[in-house]
C-alpha positions in Angstrom: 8.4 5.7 -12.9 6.9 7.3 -9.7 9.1 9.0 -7.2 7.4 10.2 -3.8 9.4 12.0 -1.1 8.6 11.7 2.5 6.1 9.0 2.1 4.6 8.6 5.1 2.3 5.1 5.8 0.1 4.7 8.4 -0.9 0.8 8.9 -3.6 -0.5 11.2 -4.3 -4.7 11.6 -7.4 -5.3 13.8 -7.3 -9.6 14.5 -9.1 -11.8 16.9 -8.1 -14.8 18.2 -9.9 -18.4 17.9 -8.9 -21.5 19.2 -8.5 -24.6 17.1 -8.0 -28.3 18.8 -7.6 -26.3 22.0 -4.6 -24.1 20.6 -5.1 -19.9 20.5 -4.7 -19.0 16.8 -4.6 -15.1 15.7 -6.7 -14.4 12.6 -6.6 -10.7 10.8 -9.9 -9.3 10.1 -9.0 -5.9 9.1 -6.4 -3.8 7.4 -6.5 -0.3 6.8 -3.8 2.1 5.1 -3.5 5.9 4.5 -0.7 7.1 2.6 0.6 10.8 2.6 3.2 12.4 0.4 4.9 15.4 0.7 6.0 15.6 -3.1 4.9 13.3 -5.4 6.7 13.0 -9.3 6.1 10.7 -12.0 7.7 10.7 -15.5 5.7 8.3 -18.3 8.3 7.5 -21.0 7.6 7.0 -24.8 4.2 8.3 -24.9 4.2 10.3 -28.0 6.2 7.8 -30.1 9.8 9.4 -29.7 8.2 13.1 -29.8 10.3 14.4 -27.0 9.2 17.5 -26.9 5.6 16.8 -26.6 6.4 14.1 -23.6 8.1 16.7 -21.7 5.9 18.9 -21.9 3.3 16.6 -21.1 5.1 15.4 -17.8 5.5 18.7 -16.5 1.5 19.5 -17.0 1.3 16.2 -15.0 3.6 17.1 -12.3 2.5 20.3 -12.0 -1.1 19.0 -11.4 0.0 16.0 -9.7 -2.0 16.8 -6.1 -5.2 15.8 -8.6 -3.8 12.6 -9.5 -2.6 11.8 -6.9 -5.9 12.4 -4.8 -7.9 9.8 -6.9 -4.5 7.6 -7.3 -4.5 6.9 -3.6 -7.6 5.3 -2.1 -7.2 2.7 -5.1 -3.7 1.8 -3.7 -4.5 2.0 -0.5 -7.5 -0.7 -0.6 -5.0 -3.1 -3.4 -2.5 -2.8 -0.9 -4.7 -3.3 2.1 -6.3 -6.5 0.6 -3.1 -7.9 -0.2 -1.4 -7.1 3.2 -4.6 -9.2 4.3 -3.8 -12.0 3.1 -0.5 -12.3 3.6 -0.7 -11.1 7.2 -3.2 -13.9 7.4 -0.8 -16.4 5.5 2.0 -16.0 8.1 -0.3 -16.0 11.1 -1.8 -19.9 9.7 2.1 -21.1 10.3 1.5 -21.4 13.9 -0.2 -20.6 17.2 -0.6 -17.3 18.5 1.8 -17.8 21.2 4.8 -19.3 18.7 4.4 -16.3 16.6 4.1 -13.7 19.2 5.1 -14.9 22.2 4.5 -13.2 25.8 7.0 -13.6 28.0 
């Protein structure tokens, strides 16, 4: 498992709009995401077939180094989660107009 503390996500969509048969549509061409953790814990299970004491040990080396991990852990998420996020953003904006799914009033 991984446990973060005071994750902190910064998200940024940048869309256009198009028109299609005369009705404003919203289309998301960009997603970016930077993560930040102020502490930052994992704990891998059964790694040593049932040798406990070399699995502890070995999770506190990990978590006592986890900045380093973490550091070349991150941008990997960040771009799975940003492509993902894409699509779906751009799933639920194909439902309807721009105006039925954000409307101005």
């Amino acid at each position: 498992p991984f446990f973060s503390e005071n994750l902190k996500v910064h998200l940024k969509f940048g869309g256009s709009r198009y028109f299609k048969n005369g009705v404003e549509y919203l289309k998301i061409v960009s997603c970016d995401i930077k993560i930040k953790s102020a502490k930052v814990r994992v704990y891998f299970y059964d790694l040593f077939k049932g040798n406990k004491a070399l699995e502890t040990t070995s999770n506190e080396v990990i978590n006592q180094n986890i900045d380093l991990f973490v550091g070349d852990i991150y941008p990997t998420i960040e771009q799975v989660l940003a492509t993902r996020l894409l699509k779906i953003a751009n799933h639920i904006f194909s439902l309807g107009s721009f105006n039925e799914i954000l409307p101005i009033k």
